[in-house]
C-alpha positions in Angstrom: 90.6 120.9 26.3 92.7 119.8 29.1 93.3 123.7 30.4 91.1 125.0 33.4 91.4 128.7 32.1 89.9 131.1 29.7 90.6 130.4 25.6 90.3 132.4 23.0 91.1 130.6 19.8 91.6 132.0 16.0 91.1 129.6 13.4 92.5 131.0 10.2 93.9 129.7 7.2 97.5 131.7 6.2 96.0 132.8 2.5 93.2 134.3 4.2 93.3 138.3 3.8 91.3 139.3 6.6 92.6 136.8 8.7 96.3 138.7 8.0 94.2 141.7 8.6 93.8 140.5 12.3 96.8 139.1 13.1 98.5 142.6 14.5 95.1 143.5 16.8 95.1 139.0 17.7 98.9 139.9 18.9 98.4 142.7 20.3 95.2 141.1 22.6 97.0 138.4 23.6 100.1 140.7 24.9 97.3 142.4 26.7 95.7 139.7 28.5 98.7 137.7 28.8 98.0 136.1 32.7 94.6 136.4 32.0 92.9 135.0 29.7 94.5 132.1 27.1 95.0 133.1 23.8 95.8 130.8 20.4 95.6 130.8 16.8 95.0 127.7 14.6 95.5 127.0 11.1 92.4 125.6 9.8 94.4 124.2 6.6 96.8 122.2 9.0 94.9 121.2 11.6 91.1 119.8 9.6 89.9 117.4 11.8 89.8 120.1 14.8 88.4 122.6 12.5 85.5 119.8 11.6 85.1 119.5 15.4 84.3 122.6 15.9 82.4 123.5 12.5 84.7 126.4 10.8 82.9 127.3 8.0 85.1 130.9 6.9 88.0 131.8 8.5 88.9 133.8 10.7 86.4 132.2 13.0 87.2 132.9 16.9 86.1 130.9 19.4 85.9 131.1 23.1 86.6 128.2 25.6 85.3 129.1 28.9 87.3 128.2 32.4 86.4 125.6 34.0 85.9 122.3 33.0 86.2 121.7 28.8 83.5 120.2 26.5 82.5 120.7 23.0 79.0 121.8 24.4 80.2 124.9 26.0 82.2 126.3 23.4 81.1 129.6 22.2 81.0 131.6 19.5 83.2 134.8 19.6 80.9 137.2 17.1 82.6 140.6 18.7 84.9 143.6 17.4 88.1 142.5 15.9 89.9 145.4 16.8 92.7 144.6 19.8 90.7 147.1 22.4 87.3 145.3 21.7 89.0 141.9 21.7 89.9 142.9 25.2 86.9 144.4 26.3 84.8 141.3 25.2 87.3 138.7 26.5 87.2 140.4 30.0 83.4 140.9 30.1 83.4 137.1 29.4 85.3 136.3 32.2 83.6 138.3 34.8 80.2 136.8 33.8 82.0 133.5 34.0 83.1 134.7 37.8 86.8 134.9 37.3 87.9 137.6 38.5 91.9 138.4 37.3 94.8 137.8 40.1 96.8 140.9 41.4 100.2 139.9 40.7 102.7 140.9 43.3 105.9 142.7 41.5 109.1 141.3 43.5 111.5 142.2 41.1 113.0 144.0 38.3 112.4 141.4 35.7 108.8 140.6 36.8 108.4 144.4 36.5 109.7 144.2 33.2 107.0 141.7 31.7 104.4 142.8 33.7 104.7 146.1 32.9 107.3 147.4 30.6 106.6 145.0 27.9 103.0 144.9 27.7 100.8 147.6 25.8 98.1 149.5 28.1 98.3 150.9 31.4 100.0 149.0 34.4 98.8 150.1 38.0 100.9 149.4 40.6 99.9 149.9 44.9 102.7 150.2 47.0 101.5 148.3 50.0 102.9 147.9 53.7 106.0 145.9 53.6 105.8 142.6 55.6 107.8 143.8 58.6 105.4 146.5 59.1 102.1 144.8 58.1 101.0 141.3 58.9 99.9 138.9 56.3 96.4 139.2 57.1 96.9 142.3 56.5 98.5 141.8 53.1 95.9 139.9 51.8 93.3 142.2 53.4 94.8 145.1 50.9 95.1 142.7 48.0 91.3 141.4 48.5 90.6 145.4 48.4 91.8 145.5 45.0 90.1 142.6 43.8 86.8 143.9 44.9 87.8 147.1 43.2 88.4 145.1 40.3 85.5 143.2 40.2 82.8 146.6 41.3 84.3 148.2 38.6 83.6 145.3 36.0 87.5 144.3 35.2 87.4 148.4 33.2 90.0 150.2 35.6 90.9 152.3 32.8 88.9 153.9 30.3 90.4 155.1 27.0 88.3 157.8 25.1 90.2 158.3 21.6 88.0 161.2 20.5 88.8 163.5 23.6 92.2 162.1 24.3 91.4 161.7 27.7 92.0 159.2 30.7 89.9 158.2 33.4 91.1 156.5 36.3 88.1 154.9 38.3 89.8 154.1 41.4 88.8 154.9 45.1 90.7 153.2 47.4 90.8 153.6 51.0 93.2 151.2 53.2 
């Protein structure tokens, strides 16, 4: 309650067979919007008196902490797909009508490449900007704001996935 950022929390209880149902698609969320949005799983059995405080009644019960200042009041209810993709998709339309828009992360070096990247499911994009020496800051932060607006315009959904026809769609236009 402490936190300033986005929460999604699981409460489940470990003999709960839907609740092992979600885990892999809760895992696999949270690897996707690792940086951008919390996420956390607790165990309703353990853990009572914060189960009581938020009133789980059936597990697994998700609920979403928005960013910002915490309170009991503004907790939410997650009642969305529980599939990894709509996970995602509902945790990031959340956010932007919450106004955060995600950071653009700067890649400096192998490892951070890595973990961005590399170890993450989904699709990474990467802009190769200016370097310094031939750009100025203002500059710098001029293409970065770019993306962010690109971001934002194009409602946080860079990347759209259509399983049927196995296609990709990048909805990008960029001009620097």
């Amino acid at each position: 309650m402490k936190s300033k950022d986005m929460w999604l929390i699981e409460f489940y209880a470990p003999w709960c067979g839907h609740c092992k149902n979600l885990e892999p698609h809760w895992n696999q969320a949270a690897n996707e919007l690792k940086g951008k949005i919390k996420v956390g799983k607790v165990d309703a059995t353990v853990h009572q008196k914060i189960s009581a405080r938020y009133k789980i009644s059936g597990y697994p019960t998700i609920k979403i902490f928005p960013p910002g200042q915490k309170s009991d009041a503004k907790v939410q209810n997650y009642d969305g797909p529980r599939d990894s993709s709509g996970i995602v998709s509902l945790a990031l339309e959340k956010m932007e009508k919450f106004g955060i828009i995600p950071e653009v992360e700067q890649l400096t070096n192998q490892e951070q490449f890595k973990e961005t990247c590399l170890d993450r499911t989904g699709v990474c994009i990467i802009a190769f900007l200016p370097i310094l020496e031939d750009s100025s800051i203002q500059e710098r932060k001029k293409y970065i704001n770019s993306i962010k607006d690109v971001i934002f315009f194009y409602n946080f959904h860079l990347i759209n996935y259509n399983s049927n026809q196995k296609l990709f769609f990048l909805n990008i236009l960029l001009q620097f």
